[in-house]
C-alpha positions as CSV (number, residue, x, y, z in Angstrom):
1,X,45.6,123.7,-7.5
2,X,48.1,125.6,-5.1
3,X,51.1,123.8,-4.1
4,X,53.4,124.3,-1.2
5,X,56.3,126.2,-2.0
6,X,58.6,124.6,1.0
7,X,57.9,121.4,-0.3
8,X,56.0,120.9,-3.4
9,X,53.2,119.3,-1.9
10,X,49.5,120.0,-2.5
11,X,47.4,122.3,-0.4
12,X,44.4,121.7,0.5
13,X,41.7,124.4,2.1
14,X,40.3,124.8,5.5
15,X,38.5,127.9,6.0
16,X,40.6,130.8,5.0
17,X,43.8,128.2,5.7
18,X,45.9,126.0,3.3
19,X,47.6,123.7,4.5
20,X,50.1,120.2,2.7
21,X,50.9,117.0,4.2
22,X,54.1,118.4,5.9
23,X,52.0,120.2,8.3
24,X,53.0,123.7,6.4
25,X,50.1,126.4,6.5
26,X,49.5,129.7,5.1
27,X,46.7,131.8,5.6
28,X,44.5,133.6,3.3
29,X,44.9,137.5,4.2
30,X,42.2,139.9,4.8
31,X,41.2,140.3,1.1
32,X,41.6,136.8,-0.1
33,X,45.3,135.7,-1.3
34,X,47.8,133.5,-0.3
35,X,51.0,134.8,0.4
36,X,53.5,131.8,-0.9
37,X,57.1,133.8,-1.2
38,X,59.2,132.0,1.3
39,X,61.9,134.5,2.8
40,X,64.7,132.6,1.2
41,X,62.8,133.2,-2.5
42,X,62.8,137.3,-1.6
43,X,65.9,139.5,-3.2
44,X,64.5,142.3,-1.6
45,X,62.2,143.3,1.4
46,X,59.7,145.0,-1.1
47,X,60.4,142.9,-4.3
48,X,58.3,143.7,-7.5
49,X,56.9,146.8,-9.1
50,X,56.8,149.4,-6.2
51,X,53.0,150.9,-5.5
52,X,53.0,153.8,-7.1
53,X,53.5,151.9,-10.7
54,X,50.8,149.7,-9.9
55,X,48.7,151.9,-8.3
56,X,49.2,153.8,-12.0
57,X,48.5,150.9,-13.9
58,X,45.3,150.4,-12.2
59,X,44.2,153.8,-12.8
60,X,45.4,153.4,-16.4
61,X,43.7,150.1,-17.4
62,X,40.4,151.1,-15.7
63,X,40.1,153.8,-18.6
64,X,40.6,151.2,-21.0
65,X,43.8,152.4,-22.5
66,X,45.1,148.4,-23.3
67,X,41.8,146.8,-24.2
68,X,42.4,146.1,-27.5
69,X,45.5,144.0,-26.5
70,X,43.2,142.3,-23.7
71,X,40.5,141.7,-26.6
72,X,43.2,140.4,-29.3
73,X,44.3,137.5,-26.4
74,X,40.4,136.6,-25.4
75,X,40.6,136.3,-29.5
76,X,43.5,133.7,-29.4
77,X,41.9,131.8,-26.6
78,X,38.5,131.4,-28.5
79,X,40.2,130.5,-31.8
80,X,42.4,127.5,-29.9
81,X,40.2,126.5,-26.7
82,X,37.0,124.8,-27.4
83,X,34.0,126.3,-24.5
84,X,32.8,122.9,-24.0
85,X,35.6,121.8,-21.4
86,X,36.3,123.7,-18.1
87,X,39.3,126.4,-18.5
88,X,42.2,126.6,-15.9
89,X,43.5,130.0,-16.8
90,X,46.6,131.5,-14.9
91,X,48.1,134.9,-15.3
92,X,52.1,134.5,-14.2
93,X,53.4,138.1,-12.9
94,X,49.3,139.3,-12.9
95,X,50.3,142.5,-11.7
96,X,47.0,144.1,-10.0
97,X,45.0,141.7,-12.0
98,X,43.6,143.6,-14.8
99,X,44.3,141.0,-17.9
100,X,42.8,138.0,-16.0
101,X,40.0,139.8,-15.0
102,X,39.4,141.5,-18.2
103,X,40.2,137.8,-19.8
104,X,38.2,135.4,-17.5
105,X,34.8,137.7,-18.0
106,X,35.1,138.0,-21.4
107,X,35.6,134.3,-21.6
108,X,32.5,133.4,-18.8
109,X,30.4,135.8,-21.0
110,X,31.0,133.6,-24.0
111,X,30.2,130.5,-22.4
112,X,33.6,129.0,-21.0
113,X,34.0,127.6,-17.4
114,X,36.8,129.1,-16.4
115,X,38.7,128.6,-13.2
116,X,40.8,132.1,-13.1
117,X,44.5,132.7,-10.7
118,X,47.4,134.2,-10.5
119,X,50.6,135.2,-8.8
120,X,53.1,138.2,-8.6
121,X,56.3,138.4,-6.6
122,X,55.0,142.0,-5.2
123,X,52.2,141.9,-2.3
124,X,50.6,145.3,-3.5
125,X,49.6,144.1,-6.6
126,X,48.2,140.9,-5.6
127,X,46.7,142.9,-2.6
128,X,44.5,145.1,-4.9
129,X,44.1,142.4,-7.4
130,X,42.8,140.4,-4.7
131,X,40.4,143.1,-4.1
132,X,39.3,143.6,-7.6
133,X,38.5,140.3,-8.8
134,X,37.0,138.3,-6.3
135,X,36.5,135.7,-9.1
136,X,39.6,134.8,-9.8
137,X,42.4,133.0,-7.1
138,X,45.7,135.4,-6.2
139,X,49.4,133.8,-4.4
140,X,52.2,136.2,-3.8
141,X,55.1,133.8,-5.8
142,X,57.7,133.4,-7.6
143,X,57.5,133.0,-11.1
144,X,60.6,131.0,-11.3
145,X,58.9,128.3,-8.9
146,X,55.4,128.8,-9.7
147,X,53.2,127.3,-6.5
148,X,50.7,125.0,-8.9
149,X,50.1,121.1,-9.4
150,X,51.9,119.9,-12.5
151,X,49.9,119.7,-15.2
152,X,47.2,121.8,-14.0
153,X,47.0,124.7,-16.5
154,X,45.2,124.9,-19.4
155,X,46.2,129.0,-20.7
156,X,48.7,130.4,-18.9
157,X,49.2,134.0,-19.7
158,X,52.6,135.9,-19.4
159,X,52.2,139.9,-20.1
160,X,55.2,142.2,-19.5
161,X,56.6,139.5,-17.2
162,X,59.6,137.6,-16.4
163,X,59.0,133.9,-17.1
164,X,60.6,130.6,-16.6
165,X,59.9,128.1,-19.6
166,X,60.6,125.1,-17.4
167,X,57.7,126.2,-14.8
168,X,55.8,126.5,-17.7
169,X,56.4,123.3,-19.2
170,X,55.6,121.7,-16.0
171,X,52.2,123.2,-15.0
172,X,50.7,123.6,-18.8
173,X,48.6,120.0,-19.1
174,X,49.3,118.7,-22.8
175,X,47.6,121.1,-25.7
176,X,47.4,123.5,-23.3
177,X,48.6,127.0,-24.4
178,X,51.2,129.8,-23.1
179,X,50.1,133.0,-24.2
180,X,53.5,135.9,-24.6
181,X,53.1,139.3,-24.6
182,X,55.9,141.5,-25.4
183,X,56.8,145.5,-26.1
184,X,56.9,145.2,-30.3
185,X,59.6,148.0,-32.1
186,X,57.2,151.0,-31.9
187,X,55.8,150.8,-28.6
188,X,55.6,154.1,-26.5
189,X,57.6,155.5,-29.2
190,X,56.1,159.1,-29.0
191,X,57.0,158.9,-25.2
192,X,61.0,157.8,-25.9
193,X,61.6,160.5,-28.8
194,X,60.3,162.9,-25.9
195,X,63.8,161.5,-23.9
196,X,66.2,160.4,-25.8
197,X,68.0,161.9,-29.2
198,X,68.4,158.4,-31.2
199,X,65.5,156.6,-29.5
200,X,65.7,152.8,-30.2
201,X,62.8,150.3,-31.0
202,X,62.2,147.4,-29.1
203,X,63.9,144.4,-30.1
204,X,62.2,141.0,-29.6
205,X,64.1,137.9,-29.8
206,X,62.3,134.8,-29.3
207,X,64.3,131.2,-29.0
208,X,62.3,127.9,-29.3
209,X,60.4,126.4,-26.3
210,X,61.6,122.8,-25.1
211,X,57.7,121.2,-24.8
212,X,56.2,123.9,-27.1
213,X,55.2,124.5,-30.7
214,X,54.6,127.6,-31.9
215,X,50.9,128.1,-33.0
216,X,51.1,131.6,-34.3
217,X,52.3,134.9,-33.7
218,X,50.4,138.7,-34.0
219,X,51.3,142.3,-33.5
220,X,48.5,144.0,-32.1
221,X,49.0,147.9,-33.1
222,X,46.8,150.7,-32.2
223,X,46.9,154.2,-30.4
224,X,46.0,155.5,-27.3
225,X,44.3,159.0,-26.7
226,X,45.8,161.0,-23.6
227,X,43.9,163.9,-23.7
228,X,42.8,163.4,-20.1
229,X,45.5,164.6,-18.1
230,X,44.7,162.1,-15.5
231,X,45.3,158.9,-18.1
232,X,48.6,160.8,-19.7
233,X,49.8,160.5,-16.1
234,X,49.1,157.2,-14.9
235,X,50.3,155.7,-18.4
236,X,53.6,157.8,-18.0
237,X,53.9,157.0,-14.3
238,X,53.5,153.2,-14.8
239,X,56.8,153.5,-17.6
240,X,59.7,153.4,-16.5
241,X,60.5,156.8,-18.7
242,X,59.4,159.0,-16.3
243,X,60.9,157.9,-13.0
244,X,64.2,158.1,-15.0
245,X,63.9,162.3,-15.1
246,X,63.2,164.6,-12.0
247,X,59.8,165.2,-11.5
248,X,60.1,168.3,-12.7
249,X,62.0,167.6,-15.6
250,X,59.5,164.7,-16.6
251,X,56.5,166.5,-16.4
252,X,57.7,169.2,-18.9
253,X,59.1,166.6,-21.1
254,X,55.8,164.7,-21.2
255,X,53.5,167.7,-21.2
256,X,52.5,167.9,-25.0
257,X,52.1,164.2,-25.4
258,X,48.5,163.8,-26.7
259,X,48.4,160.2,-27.8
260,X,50.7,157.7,-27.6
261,X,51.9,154.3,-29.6
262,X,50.6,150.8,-28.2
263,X,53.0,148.4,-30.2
264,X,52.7,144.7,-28.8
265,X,53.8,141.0,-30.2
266,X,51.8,138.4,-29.2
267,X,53.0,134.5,-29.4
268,X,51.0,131.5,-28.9
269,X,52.5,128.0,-27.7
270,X,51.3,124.7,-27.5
271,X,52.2,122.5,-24.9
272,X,53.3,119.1,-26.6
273,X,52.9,115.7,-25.0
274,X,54.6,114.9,-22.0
């Protein structure tokens, strides 16, 4: 499945090494990823959400506060994927893994094969995704040159993530799917009036895929309860609101904030013939 990123060839496993034709090799680290960012791919030492985001969206999605979004996509899969064929499933930009992992159990508990991996440009997350889901496959990469075999996808999941519709047109195998998940106009609403005097909703433009055809779109709506002070936090500290204010400042602005708008637009694609 993995591909070199220095050359494009395939890797191919030898103990907790992966290695391509060209003599490249990167080895797995202590808690099961690949690391496949070459230097010259990095903008930054440290590129990608910094930990304390993802360390609060861990927290965050272990209480459950997105699982009706995660449970609306394992909906989309099972409408479009039939259970009878083997499932490559790929999460570009995973983050610390919570959507494939929520994702690839629902689907194993409804009888799919599924063959589960992702990537993210920052080590932390993949680090405790790694951790986390020892199921699924992790690569520190870029999701402008993904490090898979053309072809090789069946769903390929993009959540809050910058994406690159020519990778995807290259690793989704014909009828597979990209799955799109966007902020919709209302999302976190309560949480921007809290900042800003004329708040503005989230606008979501979406252009035509080269390779895809749209199979259908959905906004998944719903609130989320913050009464624990614990999940108020970690939602607020994986936003980019709060780190915009002084600690101080932030925490009085957010302290009466008891529930909270989850406002998402979900797109389905289908990968056309090659």
């Amino acid at each position: 499945m993995w591909r070199c990123p220095l050359c494009q060839h395939p890797l191919s496993q030898q103990g907790r090494s992966w290695s391509c034709s060209n003599r490249h090799t990167f080895d797995e680290a202590k808690s099961g990823y690949l690391n496949l960012l070459p230097v010259q791919q990095k903008k930054s030492k440290q590129p990608g959400d910094d930990k304390t985001m993802l360390n609060a969206r861990r927290r965050f999605h272990d209480a459950s506060g997105y699982a009706p979004l995660m449970a609306a996509l394992v909906e989309q899969i099972k409408q479009y994927v039939h259970s009878a064929s083997p499932v490559h499933l790929f999460d570009a930009g995973c983050g610390e893994g919570s959507y494939l992992g929520f994702i690839a159990n629902a689907l194993t508990h409804e009888g799919y094969t599924v063959s589960a991996a992702g990537s993210d440009i920052a080590k932390h997350a993949v680090d405790i995704a790694a951790k986390r889901y020892k199921q699924c496959r992790f690569a520190v990469a870029s999701s402008v040159k993904l490090p898979l075999s053309d072809a090789s996808q069946h769903v390929v999941l993009q959540v809050f993530a910058p994406g690159n519709d020519n990778e995807y047109q290259r690793i989704i195998a014909e009828g597979g799917l990209l799955i799109t998940v966007d902020p919709a106009a209302n999302h976190l609403w309560s949480i921007k009036q809290a900042i800003y005097d004329t708040p503005r909703p989230h606008e979501v433009s979406f252009n035509e895929k080269t390779g895809f055809t749209k199979l259908a779109s959905q906004r998944v709506t719903f609130t989320v309860a913050l009464a624990p002070p614990a999940l108020r936090q970690a939602l607020l500290e994986m936003t980019p609101y709060y780190w915009r204010l002084p600690k101080d400042k932030a925490d009085e602005t957010f302290a009466g904030i008891n529930s909270v708008e989850a406002d998402f637009a979900v797109h389905i694609w289908q990968r056309l013939a090659h």
